[in-house]
N, C-alpha and C positions, 0 to 999 in steps of 0.2 A: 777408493774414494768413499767417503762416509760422509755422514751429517747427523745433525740433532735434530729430534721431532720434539715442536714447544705447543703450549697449548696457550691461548692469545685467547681471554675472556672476554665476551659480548656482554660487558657492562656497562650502565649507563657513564660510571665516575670516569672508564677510561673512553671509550665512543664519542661521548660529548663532549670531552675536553679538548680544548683548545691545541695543545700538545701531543694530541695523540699521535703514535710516530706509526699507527697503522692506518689514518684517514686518508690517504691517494688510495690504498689498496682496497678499502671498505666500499668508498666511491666505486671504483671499476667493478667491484662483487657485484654492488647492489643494479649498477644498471645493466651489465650482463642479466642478474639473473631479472631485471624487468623486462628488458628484450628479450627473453625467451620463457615470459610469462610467467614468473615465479614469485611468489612473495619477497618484498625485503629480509636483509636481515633480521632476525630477531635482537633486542636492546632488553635483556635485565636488569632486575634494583641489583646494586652491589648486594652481597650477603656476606659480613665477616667470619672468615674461617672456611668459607667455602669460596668463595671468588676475589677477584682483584688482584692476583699477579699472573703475569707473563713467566713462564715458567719452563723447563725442558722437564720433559718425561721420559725419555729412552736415547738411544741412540744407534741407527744400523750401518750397514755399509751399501751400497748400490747392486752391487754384484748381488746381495741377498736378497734385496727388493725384487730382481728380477727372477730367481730361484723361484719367491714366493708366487710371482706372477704366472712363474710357467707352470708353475703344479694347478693352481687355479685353471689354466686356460684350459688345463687337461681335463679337470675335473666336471668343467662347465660344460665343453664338448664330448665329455662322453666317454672320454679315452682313458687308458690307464695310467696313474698317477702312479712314475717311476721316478727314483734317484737320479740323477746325474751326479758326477766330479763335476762337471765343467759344464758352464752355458756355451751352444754351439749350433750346429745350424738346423736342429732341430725345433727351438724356441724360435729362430727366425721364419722357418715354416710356418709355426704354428698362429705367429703374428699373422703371417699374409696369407694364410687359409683362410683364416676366422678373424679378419679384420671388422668387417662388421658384428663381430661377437664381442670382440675387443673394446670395440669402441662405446660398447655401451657398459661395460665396466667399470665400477668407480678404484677398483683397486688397480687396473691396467693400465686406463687409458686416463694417465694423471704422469706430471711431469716428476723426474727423480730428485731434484732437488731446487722447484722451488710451487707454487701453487700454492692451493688450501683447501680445505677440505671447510664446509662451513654445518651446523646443527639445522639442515633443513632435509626435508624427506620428497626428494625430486629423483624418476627413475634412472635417467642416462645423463653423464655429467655434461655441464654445460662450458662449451666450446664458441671462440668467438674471436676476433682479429684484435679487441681491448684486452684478452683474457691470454692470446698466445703471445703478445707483445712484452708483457707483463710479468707473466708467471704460469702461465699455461690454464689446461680445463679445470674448471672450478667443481670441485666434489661433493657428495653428500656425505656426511657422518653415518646415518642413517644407516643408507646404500651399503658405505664400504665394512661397517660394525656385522650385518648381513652376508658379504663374501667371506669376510674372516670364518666368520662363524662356518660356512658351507666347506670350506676347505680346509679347517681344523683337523678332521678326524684324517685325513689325509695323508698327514705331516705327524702324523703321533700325539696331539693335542685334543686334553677336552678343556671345550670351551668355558664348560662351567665350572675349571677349575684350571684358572688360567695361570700359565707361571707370571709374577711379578717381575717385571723387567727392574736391573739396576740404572739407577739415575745419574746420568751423566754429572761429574763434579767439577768437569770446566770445558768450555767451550770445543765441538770436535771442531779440527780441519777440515778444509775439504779434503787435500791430499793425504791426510791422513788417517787411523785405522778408527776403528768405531770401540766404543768401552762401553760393556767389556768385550770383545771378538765374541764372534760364534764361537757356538761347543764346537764338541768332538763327542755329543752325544748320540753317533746314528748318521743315518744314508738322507735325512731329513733336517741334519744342524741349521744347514744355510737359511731354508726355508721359517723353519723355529724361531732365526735370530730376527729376524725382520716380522714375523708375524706378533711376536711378541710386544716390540715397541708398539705394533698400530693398535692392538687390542688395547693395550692398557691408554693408548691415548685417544682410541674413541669410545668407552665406557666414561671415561672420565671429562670429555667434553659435552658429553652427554647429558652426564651428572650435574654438574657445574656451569654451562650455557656458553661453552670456549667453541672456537672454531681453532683445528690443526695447522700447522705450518712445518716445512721443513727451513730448516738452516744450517 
């Protein structure tokens, strides 16, 4: 199972517009994050050439997001960060040891395929019964651009010298495979293929004042 990671700009021309076909979801962000005492969203001037489309940036598979999750959870707890082939029931361990480690992770404890990841700098993602209804915990860019970064060197990655993910050319499936597949570069592919997509899509919503989304 795969999906496309888009990046949905916080601009004024699309926010305010009447058409916006992201306003029920903006709604449910913004009052989550005022129930748990956050700022609203942030609203930017358009700037041409840097914002105003809705756009895909990458694309991974599921199975890799979890890959990447478990190296992470390793790395965070202290353990040594090894290869697997296969997710199994060691990553499920690791989830209900360190559940409360889990939980305050903005790269973990975030749904696979749908949520959003929005440009505000809040420590533990925020979780809520309008928010799991929905699309599950609401992320920070921030937060998750920070985990990448921590569990880079981990998986064979410098961050400061990030591979460029290829841009998806047409819409993934869900039941379908991600483009381009993971390598077959190493004991750390899986985890590269998914790390890759999230890097280049929160530097760049960063850059530009987008909030992430998967589809």
């Amino acid at each position: 199972m795969a999906c496309d990671i888009w990046l949905v700009p916080l601009v004024d021309l699309l926010v305010l517009s009447p058409d916006n076909p992201f306003a029920e979801d903006l709604a449910i962000y913004n009052g989550s994050l005022a129930a748990a005492g956050l700022p609203q969203l942030p609203v930017f001037p358009y700037m041409p050439g840097l914002s105003g489309d809705v756009e895909p940036v990458a694309a991974f598979d599921y199975e890799s997001l979890h890959f990447l999750r478990r190296a992470y959870l390793l790395q965070l707890t202290g353990l040594d960060v090894t290869p697997v082939d296969e997710l199994g029931g060691d990553y499920e361990q690791l989830l209900e040891m360190f559940e409360a480690t889990a939980e305050q992770s903005h790269l973990v404890w975030h749904f696979d395929h749908a949520g959003a990841y929005v440009p505000l700098d809040f420590e533990i993602p925020v979780v809520d019964d309008a928010l799991l209804a929905t699309g599950g915990p609401l992320g920070s860019v921030q937060r998750l651009l920070k985990e990448l970064e921590a569990v880079a060197a981990h998986i064979g990655i410098d961050y400061q010298l990030p591979p460029v993910p290829v841009r998806p050319v047409a819409p993934t499936t869900l039941e379908g495979p991600a483009y381009p597949p993971p390598g077959q570069d190493g004991p750390y592919a899986r985890e590269r293929h998914a790390w890759i997509g999230l890097y280049a899509a929160a530097t760049r919503a960063l850059a530009q004042g987008s909030m992430i989304v998967f589809a």
